[in-house]
C-alpha positions as CSV (number, residue, x, y, z in Angstrom):
1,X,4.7,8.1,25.6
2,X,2.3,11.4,26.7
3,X,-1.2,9.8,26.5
4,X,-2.9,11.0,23.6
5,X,-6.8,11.1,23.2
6,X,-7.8,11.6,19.4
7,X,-11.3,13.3,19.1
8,X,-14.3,12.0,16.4
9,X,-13.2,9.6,14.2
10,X,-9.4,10.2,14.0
11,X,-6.6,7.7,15.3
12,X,-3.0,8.2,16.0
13,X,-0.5,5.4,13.8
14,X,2.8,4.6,14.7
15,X,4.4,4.0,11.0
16,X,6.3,0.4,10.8
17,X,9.4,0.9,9.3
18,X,9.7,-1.2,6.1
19,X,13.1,-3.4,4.9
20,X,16.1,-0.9,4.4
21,X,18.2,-3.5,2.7
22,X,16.7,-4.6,-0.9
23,X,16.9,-8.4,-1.8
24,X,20.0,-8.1,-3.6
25,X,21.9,-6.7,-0.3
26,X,21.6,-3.1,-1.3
27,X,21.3,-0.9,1.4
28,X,18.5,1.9,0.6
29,X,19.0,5.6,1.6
30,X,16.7,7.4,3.4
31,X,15.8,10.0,0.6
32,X,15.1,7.2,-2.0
33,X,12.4,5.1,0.5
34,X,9.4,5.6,0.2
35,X,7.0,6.5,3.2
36,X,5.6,3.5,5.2
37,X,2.0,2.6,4.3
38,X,1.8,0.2,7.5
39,X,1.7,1.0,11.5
40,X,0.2,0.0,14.4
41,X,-2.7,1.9,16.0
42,X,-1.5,3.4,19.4
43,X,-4.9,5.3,20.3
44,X,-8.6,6.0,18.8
45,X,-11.4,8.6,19.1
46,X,-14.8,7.6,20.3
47,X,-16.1,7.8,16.9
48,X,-18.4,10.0,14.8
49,X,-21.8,11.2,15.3
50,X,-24.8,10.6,12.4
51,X,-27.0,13.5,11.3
52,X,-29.5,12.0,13.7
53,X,-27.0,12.6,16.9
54,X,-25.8,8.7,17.4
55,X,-22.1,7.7,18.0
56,X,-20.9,5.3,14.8
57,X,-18.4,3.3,16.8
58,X,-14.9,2.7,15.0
59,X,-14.2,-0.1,13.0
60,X,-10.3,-0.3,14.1
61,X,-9.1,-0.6,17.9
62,X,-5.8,0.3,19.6
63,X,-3.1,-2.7,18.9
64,X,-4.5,-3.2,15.3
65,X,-2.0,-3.4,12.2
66,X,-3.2,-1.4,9.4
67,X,-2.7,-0.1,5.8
68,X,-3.2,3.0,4.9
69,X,-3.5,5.6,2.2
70,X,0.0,6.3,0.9
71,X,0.2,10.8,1.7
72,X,-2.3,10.7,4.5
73,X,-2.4,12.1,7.7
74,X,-0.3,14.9,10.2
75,X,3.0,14.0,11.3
76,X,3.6,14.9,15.0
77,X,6.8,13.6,17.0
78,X,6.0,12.8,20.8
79,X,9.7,11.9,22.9
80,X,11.7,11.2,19.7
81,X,9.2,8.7,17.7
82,X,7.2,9.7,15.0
83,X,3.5,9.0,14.7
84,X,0.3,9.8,12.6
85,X,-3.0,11.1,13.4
86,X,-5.0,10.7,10.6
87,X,-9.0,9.7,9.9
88,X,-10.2,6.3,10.5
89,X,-11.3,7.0,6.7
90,X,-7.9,6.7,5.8
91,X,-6.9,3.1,6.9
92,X,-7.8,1.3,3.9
93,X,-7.2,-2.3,5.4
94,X,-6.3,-4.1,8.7
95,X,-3.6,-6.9,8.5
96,X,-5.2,-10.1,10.2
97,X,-3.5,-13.5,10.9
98,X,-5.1,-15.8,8.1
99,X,-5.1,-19.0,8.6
100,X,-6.7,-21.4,5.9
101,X,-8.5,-24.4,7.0
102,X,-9.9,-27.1,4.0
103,X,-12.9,-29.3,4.3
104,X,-11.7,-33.2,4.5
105,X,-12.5,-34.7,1.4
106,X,-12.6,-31.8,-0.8
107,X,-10.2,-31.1,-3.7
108,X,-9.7,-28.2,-5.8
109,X,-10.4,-27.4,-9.3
């Protein structure tokens, strides 16, 4: 891929592409999907600036898997693959492994 460097606060998204096939077997066309709210963030900006002239870093780095607003962002298509650039505003969460650890001893309810 052409290396990209977004400006201010914006990030480039590479869309996941979501199941195709719904649980009962039935395969999905493509005008009938709806547009993927999840991707992978290829490449970010440095960040904005505050009225007072410092840098407000970004919350989200390249690598991270995020959600984002459903009708967000500008389509661009680099060698064949389709990608997002789009505000850092716009990602409304970032997917992160969970894993749930309970006190010994405790029980709930």
């Amino acid at each position: 891929m052409e290396k990209l460097a977004p400006l201010g606060n914006n990030i480039i998204v590479k869309p996941v592409a979501l199941e195709e096939v719904s649980r009962g077997g039935i395969i999905i066309p493509d005008t009938a999907k709806e547009k993927p709210q999840e991707g992978e963030i290829i490449a970010v900006g440095p960040g904005r600036m505050d009225k007072a002239g410092h840098l407000i870093p970004m919350d989200v780095k390249a690598g991270d898997r995020v959600i984002f607003a459903k009708y967000t962002g500008s389509e661009i298509k680099i060698e064949g693959e389709k990608y997002l650039i789009m505000p850092e505003s716009d990602i409304l969460a970032i997917k992160t492994a969970q894993t749930r650890t309970r006190a010994k001893g405790k029980k709930n309810g």
